[in-house]
Structures are given as structure tokens and as C-alpha cells.
C-alpha positions in Angstrom: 81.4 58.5 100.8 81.0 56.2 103.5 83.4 55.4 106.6 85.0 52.3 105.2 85.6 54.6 102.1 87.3 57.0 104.4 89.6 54.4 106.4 90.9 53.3 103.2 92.0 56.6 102.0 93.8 57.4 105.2 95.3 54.2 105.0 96.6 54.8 101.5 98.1 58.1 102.9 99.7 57.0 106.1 101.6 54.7 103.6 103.6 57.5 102.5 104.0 59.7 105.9 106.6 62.0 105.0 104.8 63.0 101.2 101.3 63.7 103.0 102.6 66.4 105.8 104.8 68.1 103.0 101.5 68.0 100.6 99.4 69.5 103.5 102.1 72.3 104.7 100.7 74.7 102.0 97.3 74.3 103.8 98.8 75.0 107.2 100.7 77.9 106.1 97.9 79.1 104.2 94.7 78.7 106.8 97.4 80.3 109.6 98.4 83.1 107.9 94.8 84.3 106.9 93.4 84.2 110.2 96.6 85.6 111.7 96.7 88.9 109.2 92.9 89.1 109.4 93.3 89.0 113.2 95.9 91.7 113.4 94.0 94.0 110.7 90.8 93.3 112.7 92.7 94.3 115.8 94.1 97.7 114.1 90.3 98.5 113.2 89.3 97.6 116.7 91.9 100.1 118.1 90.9 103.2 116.0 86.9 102.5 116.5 87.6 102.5 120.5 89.9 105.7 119.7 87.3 107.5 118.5 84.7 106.2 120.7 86.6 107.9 123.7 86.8 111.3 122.2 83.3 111.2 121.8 80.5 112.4 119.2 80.1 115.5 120.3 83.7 116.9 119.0 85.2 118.9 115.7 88.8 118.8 114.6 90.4 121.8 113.2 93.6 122.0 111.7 96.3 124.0 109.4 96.0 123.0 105.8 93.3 121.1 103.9 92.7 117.4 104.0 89.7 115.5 101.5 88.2 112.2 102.5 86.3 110.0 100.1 87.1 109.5 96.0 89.0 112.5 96.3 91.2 111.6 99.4 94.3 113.4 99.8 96.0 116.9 101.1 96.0 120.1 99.3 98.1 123.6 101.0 100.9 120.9 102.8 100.1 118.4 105.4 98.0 119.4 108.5 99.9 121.5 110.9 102.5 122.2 108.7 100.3 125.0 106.2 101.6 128.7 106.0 98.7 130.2 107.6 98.8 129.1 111.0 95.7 128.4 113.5 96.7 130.0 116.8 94.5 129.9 120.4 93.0 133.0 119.7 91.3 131.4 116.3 89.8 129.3 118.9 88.2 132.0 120.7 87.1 133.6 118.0 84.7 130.3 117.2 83.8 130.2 120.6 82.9 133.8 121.1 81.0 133.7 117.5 79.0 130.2 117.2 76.3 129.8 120.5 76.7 126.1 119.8 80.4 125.8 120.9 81.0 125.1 124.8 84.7 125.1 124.1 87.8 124.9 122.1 91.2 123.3 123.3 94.0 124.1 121.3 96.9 121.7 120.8 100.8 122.7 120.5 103.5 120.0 120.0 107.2 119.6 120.0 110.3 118.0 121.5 112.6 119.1 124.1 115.1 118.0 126.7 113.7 117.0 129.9 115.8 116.3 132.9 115.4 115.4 136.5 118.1 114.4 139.0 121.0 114.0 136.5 118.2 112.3 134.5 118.0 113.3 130.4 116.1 112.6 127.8 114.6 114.3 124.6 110.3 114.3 125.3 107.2 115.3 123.2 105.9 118.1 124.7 102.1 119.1 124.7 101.1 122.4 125.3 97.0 123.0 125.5 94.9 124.5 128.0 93.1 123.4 131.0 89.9 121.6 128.9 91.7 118.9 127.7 92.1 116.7 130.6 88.0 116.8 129.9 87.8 116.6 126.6 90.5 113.7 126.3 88.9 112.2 129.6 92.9 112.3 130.9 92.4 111.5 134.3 95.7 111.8 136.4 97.2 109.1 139.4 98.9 111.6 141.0 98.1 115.2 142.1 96.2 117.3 139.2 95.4 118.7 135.8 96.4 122.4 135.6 93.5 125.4 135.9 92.7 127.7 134.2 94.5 129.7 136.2 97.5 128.2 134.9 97.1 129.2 131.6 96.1 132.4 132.1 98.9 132.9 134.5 101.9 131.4 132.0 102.8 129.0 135.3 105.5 127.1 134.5 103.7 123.7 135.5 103.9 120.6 134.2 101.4 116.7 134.4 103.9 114.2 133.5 102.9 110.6 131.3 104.0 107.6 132.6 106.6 106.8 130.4 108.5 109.8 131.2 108.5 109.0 134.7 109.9 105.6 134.1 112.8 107.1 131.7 113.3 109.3 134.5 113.8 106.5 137.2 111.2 108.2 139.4 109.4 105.3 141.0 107.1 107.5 143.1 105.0 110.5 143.8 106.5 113.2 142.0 104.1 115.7 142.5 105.1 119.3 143.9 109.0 118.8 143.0 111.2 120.0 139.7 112.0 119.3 136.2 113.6 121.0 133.9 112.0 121.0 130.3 114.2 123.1 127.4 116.5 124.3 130.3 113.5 126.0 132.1 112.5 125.1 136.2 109.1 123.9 135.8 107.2 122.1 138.9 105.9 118.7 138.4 101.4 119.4 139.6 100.5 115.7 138.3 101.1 112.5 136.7 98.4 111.0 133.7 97.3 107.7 134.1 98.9 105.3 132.1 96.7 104.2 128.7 99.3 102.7 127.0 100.3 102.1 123.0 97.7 102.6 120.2 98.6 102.0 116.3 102.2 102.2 117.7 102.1 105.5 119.2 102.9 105.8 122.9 99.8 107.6 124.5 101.8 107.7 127.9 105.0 109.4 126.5 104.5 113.2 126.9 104.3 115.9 129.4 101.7 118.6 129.5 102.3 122.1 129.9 99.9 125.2 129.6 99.5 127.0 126.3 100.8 130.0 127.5 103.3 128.9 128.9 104.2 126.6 125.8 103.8 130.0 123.5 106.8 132.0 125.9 108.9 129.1 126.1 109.0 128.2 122.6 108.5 131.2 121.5 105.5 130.5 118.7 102.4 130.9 118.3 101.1 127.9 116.1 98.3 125.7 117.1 99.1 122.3 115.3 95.8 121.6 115.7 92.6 122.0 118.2 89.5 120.3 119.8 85.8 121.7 119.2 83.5 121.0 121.5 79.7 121.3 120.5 76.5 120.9 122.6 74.6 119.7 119.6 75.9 116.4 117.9 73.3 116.1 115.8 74.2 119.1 113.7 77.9 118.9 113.4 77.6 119.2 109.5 75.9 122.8 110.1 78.4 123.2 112.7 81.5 122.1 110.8 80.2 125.2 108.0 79.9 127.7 110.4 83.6 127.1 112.0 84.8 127.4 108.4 82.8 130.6 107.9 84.4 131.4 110.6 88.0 131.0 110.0 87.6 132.2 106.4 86.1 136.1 108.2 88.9 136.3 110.8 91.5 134.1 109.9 92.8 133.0 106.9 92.2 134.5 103.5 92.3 131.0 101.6 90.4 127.8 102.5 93.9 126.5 103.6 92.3 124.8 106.9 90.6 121.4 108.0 87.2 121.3 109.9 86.7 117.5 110.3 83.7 115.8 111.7 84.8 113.3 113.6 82.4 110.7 111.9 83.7 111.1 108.8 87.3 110.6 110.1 85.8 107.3 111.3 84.8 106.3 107.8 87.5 107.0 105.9 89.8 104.7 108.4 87.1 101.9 108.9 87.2 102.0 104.5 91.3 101.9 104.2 91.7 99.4 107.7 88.9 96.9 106.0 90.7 97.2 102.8 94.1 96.4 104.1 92.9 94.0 105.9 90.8 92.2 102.7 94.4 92.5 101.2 96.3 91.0 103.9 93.5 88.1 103.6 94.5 87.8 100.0 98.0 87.8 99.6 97.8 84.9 102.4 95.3 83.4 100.8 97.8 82.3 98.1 99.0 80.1 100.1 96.1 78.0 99.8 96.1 78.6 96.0 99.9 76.7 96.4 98.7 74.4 98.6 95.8 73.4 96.5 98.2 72.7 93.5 100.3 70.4 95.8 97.5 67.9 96.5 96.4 68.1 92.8 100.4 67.1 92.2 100.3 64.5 94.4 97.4 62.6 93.8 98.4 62.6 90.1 101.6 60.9 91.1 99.5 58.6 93.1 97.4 57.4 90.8 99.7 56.8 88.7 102.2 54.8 91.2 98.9 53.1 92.1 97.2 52.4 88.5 97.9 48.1 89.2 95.9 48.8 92.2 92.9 50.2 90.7 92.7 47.3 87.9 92.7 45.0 90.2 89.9 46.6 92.3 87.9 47.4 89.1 88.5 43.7 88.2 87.2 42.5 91.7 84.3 44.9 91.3 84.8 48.2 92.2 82.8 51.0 90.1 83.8 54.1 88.7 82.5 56.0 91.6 84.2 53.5 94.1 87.1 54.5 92.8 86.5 58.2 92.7 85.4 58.5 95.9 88.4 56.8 97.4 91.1 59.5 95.9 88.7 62.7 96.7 88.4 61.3 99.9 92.3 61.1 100.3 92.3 64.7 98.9 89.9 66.1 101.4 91.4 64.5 103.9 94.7 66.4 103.4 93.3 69.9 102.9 90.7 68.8 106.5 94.2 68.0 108.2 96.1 70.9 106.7 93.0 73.4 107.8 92.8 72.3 111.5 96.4 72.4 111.6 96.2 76.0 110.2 93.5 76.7 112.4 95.0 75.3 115.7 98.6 77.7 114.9 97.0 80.5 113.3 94.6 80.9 116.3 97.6 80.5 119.2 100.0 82.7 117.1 97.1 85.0 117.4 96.9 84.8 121.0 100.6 84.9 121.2 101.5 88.2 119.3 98.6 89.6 121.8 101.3 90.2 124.0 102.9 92.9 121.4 99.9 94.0 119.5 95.9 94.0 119.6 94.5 91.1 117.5 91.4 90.4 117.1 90.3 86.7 116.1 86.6 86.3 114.5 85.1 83.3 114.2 84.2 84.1 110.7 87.7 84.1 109.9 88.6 80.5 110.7 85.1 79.7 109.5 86.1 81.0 105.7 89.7 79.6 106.0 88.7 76.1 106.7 86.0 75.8 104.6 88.3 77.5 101.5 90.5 74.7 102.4 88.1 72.0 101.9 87.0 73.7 98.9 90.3 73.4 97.6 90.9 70.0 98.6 87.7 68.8 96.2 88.9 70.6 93.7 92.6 69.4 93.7 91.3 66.2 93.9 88.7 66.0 91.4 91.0 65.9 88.5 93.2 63.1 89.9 90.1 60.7 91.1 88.2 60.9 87.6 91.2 60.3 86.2 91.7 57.1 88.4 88.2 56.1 88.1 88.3 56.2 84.1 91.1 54.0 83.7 90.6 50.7 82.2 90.8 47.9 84.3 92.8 45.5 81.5 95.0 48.5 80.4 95.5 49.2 84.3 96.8 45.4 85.4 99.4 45.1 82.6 100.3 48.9 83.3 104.5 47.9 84.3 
């Protein structure tokens, strides 16, 4: 398929402006849609992996009722934080004081309350923990500090304040040292996180922190929705994850009703169902290109047909059967090429765009696939139609009326 070849086909097509660009819109559609769902599933997977990457190898996850990963995946005893035997800070002693390995444990409360400040309202998640977790969760603060342990152990009603609050709050500055009431009770503002931002949706920076003890009188409960292990030997957590379930099952809880989770294996199971939504999202645009392919196959029937004089008379000047094939796959591939860097060119700066909004991620190997599926389906959809113009008989063809 030479150059002249090629000039000829795009000749034939600029002939007939307005039926190319709708025959090629299935392409564009098709080509931006894959690499902008493949982008945004890419970007989802690329938010958990740094998720977990901050917390760290080195850490356990233990929580009310019982999750399974793998073939098995699902819940048994409720959802986690929500089972009848409760985990409460003292478990978390307990696994402390009884496995050498453990360097600490960081329980985790939540709820909601009303928080106001200044004639200020509005209804907050509230977090109480103890004085590890600015560590553990590396939650480094922009203004004054994380509470001691001192705090906790003292019930002091004080309080490290996300970012988000603040700005509900219309406080533009330094709030350290003055007051806010959470759930009607004085508490004194000791620090402010700083900001991370959204992840999966969630608002990292929309919470205030409080000590567990103080969460426990406040609230009045003692439920632990779930808690942080810390180990000093990552290469063992498997032997560590048995002995916090030996554990629990000794001084705790009668039943297995409890989930000790290596983080890893967290990782895994949401790498698995991300790569598989994203294969699907892939997919289900991909159809596009499936339509789009059965346009230009449409189309080029309808032109060889409207042009079956024409290819007589260039049979009867000379042309060969693959002359004349090669001039309609060319016109096919031509449309899917056109229809793929279109695709390409809006897929890639929609991907950029929604940036703003959400984390996308765009790989090379995804506008790689899409444009070569598109020229793959532009010799296909044109095959059909160009041996069928290239078999036609030159006689029949001039006195077709």
C-alpha cells in the first residue's frame, strides 16, 4: 500500500466530509473512553497502593467481627466494628503486655457530634485514640501539638483539629490554646493536622482528635471500632497475626468473631478487585470500538456499491484485484487511524482535566492498546468491503445503473 494508494483513498473520503467524521465518531468515543476509565481505575489503584505505603509494613489491623479475603471473600459475625463482642483499649494492652514483638497498640474510636466555635455549628466525625497515632499515621500537625500521653491518661478534654473543620468553622488562623465545644463539652483546641486531602472520596482532613479516655467519658462507651498493631518484626507478621488471635480468643472473646489483618493481604485483595474493575471499565468502553468498527464496515459497503461504475472502469484501464483492494482498506484504516488519534488526543486531555476532581492516572500502555485495537478494527471492517470491490467484474461493474 503505497503513498499514491493512500492519497487516493483520502481523496475518495474527503468527497463525502460529513459521512466520514460520523463513521469515525464511534472510534473517538471508543479510544477516549478506554483510556479515560482505564486512567481513573489506574488512579483509584494508585491511591490505595500510596495508602498503604504510608501506614507502613510493619503494622496489624484488628477489628470487631470477621472479614475473609481471597475465593472465600466476604464477612461473617456483622461488618467490622459493628460485631457483639466488642474490642476495647484494654484488649490492646493485653496484646501488648503478652506478645514481646508488639511495640504498641493504638486503639481507634469514631463517631459524630456537634462542634461549635464562635456561634459556629456543624455536625463532625470525631476520633478518639491515644497519643501513638500521630506516629503511627505519620499525622504531623501545622499548628501547636499532638496530645501526650499524659492526656490520655489524664481524660484532658483536648482536642487537634483537621483542616476542614477549621475552614467550616471560619477560623482563618492559629487556633491553638482557645475553645470549642464538641457534644456540648468545653474542650481546648492543643493543635491543628496538616492538611492531606481527599482519598477514594473520603475527606482525610475532616475530623478532630480527642484522647481515648476522654472519648470513653464523653460518649460514654467503651468500643474500639478498630485498632493499630505495631510490630518490630515485619518479616513475621503471619506468626504475629496467630499470636494476636490466640490472644484475643484467651482474654477476650469466646468466638472467633474478630479480624487480625496483615496489612499485605489487605493490599492484595484491593489491587485484585481495583485491576478487575478497572479490566471491566476497559471493556464496557471498549464496545464502543466494537460499534465503531461496524460503522466503517457499513459504510464502505455503501461505498462500494455507490462506486461499482468506478471500479469497472479502473479494472478496465488496468487496475488488479489487489489495486482495488488496497484502495478501500486503505480508506478503512484511514478512518479508524483518524478516529484513534482523535480518541487519543480527547481521552488523554479529559484525563488531565478531571485531574482537577480525581487522581487519574494515564499509562502509556493504555493509548498504546487503544490505538492499535482501532487499527485492528479498521482492517477488519474494511476487509469485507475491499474484497468485495476487488471481485467485482469489470463488464458487470460498467453497465451496473
Amino acid at each position: 500500500m503505497n503513498i499514491d494508494m493512500m492519497k487516493i483513498a483520502i481523496g475518495a473520503l474527503i468527497i463525502h466530509k460529513v459521512r466520514s467524521l460520523l463513521t469515525i465518531l464511534g472510534i473517538v468515543i471508543g479510544v477516549a473512553a478506554v483510556i479515560l476509565l482505564v486512567s481513573i481505575g489506574n488512579g483509584l489503584t494508585s491511591i490505595v497502593n500510596e495508602q498503604f505505603e504510608e501506614l507502613g509494613t510493619d503494622l496489624i489491623f484488628v477489628m470487631p467481627g470477621k472479614i475473609k479475603f481471597g475465593d472465600a471473600a466476604g464477612r461473617e459475625g456483622g461488618p467490622p466494628g459493628t460485631s457483639n463482642n466488642k474490642l476495647t483499649p484494654r484488649t490492646g494492652i493485653e496484646i501488648q503486655k503478652r506478645i514481646p514483638s508488639i511495640i504498641a497498640t493504638v486503639p481507634v474510636a469514631t463517631t459524630f457530634a456537634s462542634v461549635s466555635y464562635k456561634g459556629e455549628d456543624r455536625v463532625t466525625p470525631i476520633l478518639g485514640t491515644t497519643s501513638n497515632y500521630a506516629i503511627i499515621r505519620k499525622s504531623p500537625t501545622s499548628f501547636g501539638t499532638f496530645f501526650d500521653a499524659s492526656a490520655d491518661n489524664g481524660a484532658k478534654k483536648v482536642a487537634i483539629m483537621g483542616q476542614t473543620v477549621l475552614d467550616d468553622l471560619s477560623i482563618t488562623h492559629d487556633p491553638t490554646g482557645e475553645k470549642i465545644k464538641i457534644a456540648g463539652q468545653t474542650f481546648r483546641i492543643a493543635g491543628v493536622l496538616e492538611a492531606k486531602g481527599s482519598a477514594l472520596g473520603n475527606d482525610q482532613d475532616d475530623l478532630i482528635i480527642i484522647p481515648m479516655s476522654t472519648y470513653e467519658r464523653t460518649f460514654d462507651v467503651d468500643k474500639v471500632n478498630y485498632m493499630y498493631v505495631k510490630t518490630s518484626d515485619p518479616e513475621h507478621l503471619a506468626s504475629t497475626v496467630t499470636a494476636i488471635k490466640d490472644v484475643l480468643l484467651k482474654t477476650h472473646l469466646k468466638a472467633e468473631d474478630f479480624s487480625v489483618v496483615d496489612p499485605k493481604e489487605l493490599l492484595n485483595t484491593a489491587s485484585t478487585i481495583l485491576g478487575s474493575i478497572t479490566a471491566a471499565l476497559g471493556g464496557i468502553a471498549a464496545i464502543s470500538l466494537v460499534v465503531g468498527g461496524i460503522g466503517i464496515a457499513n459504510i464502505m459497503l455503501v461505498s462500494v456499491t455507490e462506486r461499482t461504475k468506478e471500479i469497472g472502469l479502473r479494472k478496465a484501464v488496468g487496475a488488479t484485484y489487489r489495486h482495488i483492494l488496497s484502495q478501500f482498506l486503505a480508506e478503512a484504516i484511514f478512518l479508524s487511524l483518524t478516529g484513534g488519534l482523535v480518541g487519543v488526543l480527547i481521552g488523554t486531555g479529559l484525563s488531565l482535566l478531571l485531574r482537577q476532581f480525581v487522581n487519574t492516572d494515564i499509562t502509556w500502555w493504555s493509548i498504546g492498546i487503544s490505538f492499535g485495537v482501532s487499527l485492528l478494527v479498521g482492517v477488519t471492517s474494511g476487509m469485507g468491503p475491499a474484497i468485495k470491490a476487488a471481485r467485482k467484474d469489470p463488464i458487470d461493474a460498467l453497465r451496473y445503473e
